[in-house]
N, CA, C and O atoms as a MOPAC input file, in Angstrom:
PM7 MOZYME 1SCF
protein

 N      0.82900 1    -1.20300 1     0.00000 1
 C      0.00000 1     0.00000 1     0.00000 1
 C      0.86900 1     1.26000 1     0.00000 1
 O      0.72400 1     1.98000 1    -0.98800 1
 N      1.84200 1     1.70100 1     1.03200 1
 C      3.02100 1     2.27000 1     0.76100 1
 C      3.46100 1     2.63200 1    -0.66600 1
 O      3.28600 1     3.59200 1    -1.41700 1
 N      3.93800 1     1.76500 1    -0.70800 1
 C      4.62200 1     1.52100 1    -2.56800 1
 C      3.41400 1     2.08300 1    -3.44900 1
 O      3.84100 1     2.50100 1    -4.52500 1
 N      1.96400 1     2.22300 1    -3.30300 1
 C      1.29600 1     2.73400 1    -4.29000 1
 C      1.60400 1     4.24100 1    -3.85200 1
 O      2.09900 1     5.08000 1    -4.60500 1
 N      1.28300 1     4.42800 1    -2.69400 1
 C      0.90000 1     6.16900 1    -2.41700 1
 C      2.51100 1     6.65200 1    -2.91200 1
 O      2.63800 1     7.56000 1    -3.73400 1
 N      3.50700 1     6.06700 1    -2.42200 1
 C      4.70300 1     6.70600 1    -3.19800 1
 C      4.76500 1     6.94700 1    -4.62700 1
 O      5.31800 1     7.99400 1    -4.96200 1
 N      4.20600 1     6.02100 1    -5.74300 1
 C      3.97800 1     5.70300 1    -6.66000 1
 C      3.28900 1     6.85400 1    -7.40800 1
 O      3.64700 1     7.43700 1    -8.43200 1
 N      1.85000 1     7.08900 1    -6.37600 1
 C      1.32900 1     7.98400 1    -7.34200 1
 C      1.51900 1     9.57400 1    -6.75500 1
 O      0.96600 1    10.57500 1    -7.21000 1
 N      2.44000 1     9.50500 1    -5.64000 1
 C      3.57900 1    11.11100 1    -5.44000 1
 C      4.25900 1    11.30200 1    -6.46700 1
 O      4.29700 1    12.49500 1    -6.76900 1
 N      4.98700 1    10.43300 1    -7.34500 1
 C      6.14700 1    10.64600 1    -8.25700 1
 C      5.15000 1    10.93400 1    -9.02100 1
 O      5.02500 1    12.12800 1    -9.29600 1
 N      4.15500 1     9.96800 1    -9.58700 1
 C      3.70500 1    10.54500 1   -10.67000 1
 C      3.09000 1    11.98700 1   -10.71300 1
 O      3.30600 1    12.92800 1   -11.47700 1
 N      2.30200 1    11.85600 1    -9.70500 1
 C      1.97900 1    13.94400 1    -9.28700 1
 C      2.95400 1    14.62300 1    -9.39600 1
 O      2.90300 1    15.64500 1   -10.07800 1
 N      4.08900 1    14.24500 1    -8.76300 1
 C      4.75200 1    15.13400 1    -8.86300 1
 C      5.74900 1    15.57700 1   -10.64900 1
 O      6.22300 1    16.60800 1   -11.12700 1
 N      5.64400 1    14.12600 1   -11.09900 1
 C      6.32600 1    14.42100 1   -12.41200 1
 C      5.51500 1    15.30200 1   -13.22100 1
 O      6.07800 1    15.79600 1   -14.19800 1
 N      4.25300 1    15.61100 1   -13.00200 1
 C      3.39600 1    16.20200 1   -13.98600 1
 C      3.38500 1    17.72700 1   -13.55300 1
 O      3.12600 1    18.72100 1   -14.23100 1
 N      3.66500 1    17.63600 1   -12.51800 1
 C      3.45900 1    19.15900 1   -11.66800 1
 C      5.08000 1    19.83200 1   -12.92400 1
 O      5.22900 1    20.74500 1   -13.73600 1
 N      5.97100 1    18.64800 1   -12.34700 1
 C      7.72500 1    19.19300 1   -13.19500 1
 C      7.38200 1    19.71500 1   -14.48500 1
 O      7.53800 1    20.85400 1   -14.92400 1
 N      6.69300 1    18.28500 1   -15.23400 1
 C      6.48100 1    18.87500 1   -16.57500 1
 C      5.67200 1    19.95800 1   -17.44200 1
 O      6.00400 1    20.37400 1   -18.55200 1
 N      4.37800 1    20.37800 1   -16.59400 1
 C      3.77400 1    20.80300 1   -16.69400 1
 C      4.75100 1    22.46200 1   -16.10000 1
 O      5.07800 1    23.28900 1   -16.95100 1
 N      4.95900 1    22.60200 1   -15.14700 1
 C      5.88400 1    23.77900 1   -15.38800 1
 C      6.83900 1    23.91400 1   -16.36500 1
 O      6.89100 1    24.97400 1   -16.98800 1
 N      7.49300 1    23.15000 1   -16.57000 1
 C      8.44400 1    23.22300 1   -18.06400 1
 C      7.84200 1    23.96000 1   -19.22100 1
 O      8.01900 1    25.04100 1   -19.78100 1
 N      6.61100 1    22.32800 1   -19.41300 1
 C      5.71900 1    23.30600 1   -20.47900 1
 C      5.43200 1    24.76100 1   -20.41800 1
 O      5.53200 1    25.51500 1   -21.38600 1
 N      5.03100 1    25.14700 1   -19.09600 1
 C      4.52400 1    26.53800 1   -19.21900 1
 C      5.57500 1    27.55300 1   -19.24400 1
 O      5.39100 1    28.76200 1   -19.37900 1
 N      6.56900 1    27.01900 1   -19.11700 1
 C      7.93300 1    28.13300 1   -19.28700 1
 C      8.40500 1    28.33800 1   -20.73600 1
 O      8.66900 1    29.43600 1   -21.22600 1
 N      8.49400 1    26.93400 1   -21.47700 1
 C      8.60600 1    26.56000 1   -22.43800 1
 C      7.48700 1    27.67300 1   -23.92100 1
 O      7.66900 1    28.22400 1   -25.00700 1
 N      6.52000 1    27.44200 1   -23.03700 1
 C      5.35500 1    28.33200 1   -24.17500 1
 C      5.68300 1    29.98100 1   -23.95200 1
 O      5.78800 1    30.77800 1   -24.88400 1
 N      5.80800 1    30.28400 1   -22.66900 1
 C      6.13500 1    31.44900 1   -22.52200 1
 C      7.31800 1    31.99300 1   -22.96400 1
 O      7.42300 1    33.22000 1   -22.96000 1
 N      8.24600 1    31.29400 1   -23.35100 1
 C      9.64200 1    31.87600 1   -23.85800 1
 C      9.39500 1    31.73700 1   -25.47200 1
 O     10.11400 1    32.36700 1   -26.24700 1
 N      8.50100 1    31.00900 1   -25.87300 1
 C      8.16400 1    31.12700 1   -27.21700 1
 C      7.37500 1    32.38300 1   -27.32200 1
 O      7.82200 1    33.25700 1   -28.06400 1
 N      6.41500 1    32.56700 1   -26.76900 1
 C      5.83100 1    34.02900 1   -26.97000 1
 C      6.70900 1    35.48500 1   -26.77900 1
 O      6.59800 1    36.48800 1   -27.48400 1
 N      7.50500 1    35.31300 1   -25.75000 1
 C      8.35400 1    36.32700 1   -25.96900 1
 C      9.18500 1    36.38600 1   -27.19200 1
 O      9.29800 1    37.40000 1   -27.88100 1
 N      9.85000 1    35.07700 1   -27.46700 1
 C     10.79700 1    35.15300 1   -28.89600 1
 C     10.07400 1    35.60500 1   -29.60100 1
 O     10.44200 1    36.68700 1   -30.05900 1
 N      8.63900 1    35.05400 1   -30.10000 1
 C      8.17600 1    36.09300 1   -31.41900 1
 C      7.99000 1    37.40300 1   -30.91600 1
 O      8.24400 1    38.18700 1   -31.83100 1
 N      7.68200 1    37.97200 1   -29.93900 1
 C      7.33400 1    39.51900 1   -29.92900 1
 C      8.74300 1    39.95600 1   -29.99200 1
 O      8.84400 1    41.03200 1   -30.58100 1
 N      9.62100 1    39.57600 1   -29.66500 1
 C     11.55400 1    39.99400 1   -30.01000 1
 C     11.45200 1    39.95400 1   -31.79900 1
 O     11.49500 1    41.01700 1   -32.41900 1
 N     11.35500 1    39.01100 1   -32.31100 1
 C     11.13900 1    38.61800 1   -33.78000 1
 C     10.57000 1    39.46800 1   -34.52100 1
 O     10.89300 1    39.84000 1   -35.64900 1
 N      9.53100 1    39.84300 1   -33.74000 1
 C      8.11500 1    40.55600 1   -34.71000 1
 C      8.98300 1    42.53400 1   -34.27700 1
 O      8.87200 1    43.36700 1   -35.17600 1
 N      9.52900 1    42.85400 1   -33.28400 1
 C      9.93200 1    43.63700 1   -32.70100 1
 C     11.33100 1    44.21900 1   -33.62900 1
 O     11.48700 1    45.36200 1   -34.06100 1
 N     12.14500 1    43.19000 1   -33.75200 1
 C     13.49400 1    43.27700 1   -34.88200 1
 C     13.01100 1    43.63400 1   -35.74400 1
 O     13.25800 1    44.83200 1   -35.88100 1
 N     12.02900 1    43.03300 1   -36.94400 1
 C     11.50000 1    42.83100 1   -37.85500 1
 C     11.21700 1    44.40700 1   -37.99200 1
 O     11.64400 1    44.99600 1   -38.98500 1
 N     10.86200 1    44.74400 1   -37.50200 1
 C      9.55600 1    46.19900 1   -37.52200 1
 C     11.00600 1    47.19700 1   -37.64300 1
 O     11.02400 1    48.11700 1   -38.46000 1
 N     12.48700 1    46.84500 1   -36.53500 1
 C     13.05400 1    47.51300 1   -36.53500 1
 C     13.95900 1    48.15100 1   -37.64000 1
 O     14.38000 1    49.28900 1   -37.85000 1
 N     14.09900 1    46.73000 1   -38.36200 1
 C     15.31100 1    46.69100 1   -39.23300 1
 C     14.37300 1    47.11100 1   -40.60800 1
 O     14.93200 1    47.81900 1   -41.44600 1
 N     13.08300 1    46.72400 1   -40.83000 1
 C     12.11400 1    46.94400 1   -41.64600 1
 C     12.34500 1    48.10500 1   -42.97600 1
 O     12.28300 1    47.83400 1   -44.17500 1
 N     12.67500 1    49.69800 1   -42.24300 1
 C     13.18600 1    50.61000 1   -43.27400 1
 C     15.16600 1    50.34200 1   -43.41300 1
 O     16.01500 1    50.83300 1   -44.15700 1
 N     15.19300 1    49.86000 1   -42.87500 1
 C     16.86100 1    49.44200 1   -43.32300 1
 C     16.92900 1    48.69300 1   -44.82100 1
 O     17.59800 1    48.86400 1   -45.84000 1
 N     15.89200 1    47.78800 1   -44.41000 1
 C     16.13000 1    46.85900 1   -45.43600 1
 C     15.36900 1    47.35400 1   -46.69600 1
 O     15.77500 1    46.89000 1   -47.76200 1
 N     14.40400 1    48.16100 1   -46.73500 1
 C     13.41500 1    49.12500 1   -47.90800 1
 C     14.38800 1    50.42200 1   -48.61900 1
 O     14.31500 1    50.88900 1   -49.75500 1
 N     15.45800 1    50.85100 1   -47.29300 1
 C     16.34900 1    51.83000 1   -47.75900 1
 C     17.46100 1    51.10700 1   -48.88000 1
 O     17.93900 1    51.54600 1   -49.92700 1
 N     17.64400 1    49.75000 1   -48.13300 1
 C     19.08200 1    49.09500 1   -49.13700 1
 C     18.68100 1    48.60700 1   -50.69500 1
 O     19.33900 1    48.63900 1   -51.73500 1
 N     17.16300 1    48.09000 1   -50.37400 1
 C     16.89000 1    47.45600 1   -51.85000 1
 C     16.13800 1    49.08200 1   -52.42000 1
 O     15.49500 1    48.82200 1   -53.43700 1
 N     16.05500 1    50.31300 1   -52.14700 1
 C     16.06600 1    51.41300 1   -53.11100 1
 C     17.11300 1    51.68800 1   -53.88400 1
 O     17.20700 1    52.05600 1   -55.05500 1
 N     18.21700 1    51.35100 1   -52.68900 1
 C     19.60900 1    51.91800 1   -53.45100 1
 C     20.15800 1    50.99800 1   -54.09400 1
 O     21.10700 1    51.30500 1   -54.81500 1
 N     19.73400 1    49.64700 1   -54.02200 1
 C     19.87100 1    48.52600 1   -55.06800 1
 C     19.41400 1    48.89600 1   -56.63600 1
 O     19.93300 1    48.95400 1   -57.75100 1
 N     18.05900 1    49.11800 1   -55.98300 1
 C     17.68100 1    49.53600 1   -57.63200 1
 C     17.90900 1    50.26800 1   -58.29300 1
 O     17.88400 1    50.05900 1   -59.50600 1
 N     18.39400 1    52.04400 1   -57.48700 1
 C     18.68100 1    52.62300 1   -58.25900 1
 C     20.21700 1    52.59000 1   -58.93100 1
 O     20.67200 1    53.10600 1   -59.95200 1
 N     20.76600 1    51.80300 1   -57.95900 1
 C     22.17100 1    51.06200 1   -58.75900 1
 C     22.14500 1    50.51500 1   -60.13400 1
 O     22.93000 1    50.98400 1   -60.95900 1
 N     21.43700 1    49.70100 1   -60.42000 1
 C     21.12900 1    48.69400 1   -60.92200 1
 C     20.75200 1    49.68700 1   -62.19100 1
 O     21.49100 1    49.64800 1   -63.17500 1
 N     19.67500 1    50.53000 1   -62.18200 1
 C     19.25500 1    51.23800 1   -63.15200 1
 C     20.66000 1    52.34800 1   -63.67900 1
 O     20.60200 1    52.72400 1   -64.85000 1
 N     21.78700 1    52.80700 1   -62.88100 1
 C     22.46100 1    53.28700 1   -63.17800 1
 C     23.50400 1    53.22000 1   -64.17700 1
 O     24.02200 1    54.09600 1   -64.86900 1
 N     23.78700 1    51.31700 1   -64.04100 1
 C     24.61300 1    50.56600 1   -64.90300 1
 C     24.54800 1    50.44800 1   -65.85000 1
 O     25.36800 1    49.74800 1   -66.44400 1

């Protein structure tokens, strides 16, 4: 009887472990995209400024 109630501590308790993981796990994914989506937005006219001056290169040649 022992041996069960220990039994089903580990298992509670493994789910409690994993189940925090998971939720850390999802939450560091949501931050990476708002970092992602955040860069993106930043670098956004960098990259609209370089392919202008691409083209007007390009048309120069």
């Amino acid at each position: 009887m022992v041996v069960l109630i220990v039994w089903i501590v580990v298992v509670v308790l493994s789910l409690v472990v994993l189940g925090a993981i998971g939720y850390g796990l999802v939450g560091a994914a949501g931050r990476l995209r708002r970092e992602l989506a955040a860069a993106e937005r930043d670098v956004r006219p960098l990259l609209e400024q370089a392919q202008a001056a691409a083209a007007r290169a390009s048309k120069t040649d």
